[in-house]
C-alpha positions as CSV (number, residue, x, y, z in Angstrom):
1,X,88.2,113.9,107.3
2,X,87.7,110.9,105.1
3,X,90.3,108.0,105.8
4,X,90.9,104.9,103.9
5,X,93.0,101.4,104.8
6,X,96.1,100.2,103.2
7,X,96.3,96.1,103.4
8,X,99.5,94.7,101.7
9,X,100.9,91.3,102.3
10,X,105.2,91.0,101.4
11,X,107.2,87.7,101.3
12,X,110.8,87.7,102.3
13,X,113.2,84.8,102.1
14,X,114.5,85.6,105.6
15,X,113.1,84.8,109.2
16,X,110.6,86.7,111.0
17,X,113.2,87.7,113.4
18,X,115.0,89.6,110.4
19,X,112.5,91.4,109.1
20,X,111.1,92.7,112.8
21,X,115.0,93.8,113.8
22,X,114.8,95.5,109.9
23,X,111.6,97.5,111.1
24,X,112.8,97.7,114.8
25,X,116.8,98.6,114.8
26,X,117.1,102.2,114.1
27,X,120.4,101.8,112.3
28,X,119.6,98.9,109.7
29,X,115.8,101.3,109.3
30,X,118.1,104.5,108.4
31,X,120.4,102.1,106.0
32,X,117.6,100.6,103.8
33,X,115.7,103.9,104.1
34,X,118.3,106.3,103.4
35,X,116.9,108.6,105.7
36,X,117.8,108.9,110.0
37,X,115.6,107.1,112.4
38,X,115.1,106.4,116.5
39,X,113.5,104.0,117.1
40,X,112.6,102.9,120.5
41,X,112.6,99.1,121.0
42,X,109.4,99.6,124.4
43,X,105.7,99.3,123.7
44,X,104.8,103.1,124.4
45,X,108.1,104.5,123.3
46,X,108.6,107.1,120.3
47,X,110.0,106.6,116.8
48,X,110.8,109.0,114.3
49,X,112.1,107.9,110.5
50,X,113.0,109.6,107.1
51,X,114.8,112.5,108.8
52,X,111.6,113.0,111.4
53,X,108.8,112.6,108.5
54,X,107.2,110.0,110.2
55,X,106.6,109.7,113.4
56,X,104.6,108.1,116.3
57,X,104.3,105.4,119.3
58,X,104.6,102.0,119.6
59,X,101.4,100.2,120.9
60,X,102.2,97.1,121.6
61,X,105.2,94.9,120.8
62,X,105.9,91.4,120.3
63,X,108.8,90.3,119.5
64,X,109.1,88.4,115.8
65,X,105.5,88.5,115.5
66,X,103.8,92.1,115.8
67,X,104.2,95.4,115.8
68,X,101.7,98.2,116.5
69,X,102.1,101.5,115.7
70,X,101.0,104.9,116.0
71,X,102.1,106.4,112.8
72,X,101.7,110.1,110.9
73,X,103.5,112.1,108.3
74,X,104.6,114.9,109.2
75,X,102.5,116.7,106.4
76,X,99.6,115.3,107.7
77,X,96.6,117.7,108.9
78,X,97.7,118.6,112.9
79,X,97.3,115.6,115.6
80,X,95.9,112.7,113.3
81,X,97.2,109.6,113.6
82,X,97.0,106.3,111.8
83,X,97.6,103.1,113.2
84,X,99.8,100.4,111.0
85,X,99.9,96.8,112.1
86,X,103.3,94.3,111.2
87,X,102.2,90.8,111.0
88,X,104.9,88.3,110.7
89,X,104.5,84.8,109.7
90,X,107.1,82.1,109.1
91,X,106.7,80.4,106.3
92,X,108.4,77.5,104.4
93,X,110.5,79.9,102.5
94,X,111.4,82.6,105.1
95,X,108.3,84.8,106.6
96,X,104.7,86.2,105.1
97,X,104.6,90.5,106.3
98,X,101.1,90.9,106.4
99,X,100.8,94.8,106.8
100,X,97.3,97.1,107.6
101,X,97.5,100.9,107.5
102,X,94.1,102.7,109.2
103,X,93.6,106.2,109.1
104,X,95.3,107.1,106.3
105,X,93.8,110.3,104.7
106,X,92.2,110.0,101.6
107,X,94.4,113.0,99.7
108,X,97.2,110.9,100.6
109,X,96.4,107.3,100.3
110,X,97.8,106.6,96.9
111,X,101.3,108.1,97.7
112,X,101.0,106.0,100.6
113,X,100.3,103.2,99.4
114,X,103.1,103.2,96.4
115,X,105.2,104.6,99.5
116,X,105.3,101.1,100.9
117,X,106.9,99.2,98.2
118,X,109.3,101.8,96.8
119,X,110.7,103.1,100.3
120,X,110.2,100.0,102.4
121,X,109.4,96.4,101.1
122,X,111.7,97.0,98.2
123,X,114.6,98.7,99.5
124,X,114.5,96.3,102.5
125,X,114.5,93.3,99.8
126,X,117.5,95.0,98.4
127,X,119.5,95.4,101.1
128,X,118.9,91.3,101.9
129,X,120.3,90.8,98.8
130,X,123.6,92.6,99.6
């Protein structure tokens, strides 16, 4: 199967630590997402978002700084994986998200990659707003 790489880069005027409890805290995921997610806060624990769309293992964790995932949709072709990397960066202004996607199947790159801004870097701008 052919894959291709997401590579986006977000500013947010809040800290690193926001933005990492944002992606990390199952409850403020689900209320910027709309949809129910479990989230385990351990490197090696599961996750599940968007009502169980997504789903996969963290790889490694560190606090304010990274986060490793494996990540899949559940419409994805059985057992592949792709792994996303959260790079956080504090900046003058709040924090730099520098984000990579691997793996992604081609047939589904572009809803992907549009997926990241309107379910996740926008909403979550939103809700900072509120």
């Amino acid at each position: 199967m052919k894959t291709r790489t997401i590579r986006q880069t977000v500013s947010f005027k809040v800290s690193p630590h926001k933005i990492y409890a944002m992606l990390m805290d199952s409850r403020i995921h689900a209320r910027f997402t709309g949809g129910k997610a479990s989230i385990s806060r351990r490197s090696g624990g599961k996750f599940t978002a968007y009502d169980n769309y997504i789903s996969g293992t963290n790889i490694e964790l560190v606090p304010d700084k990274k986060i490793v995932q494996s990540w899949r949709a559940s419409d994805w072709p059985e057992g592949h994986h792709s792994r996303v990397t959260f790079f956080f960066k504090k900046t003058k202004d709040g924090c730099r998200l520098t984000f990579t996607q691997t793996g992604v199947p081609e047939q589904q790159y572009e809803g992907i990659r549009r997926g990241w801004h309107d379910f996740y870097w926008s909403p979550m701008k939103k809700l900072l707003e509120e």
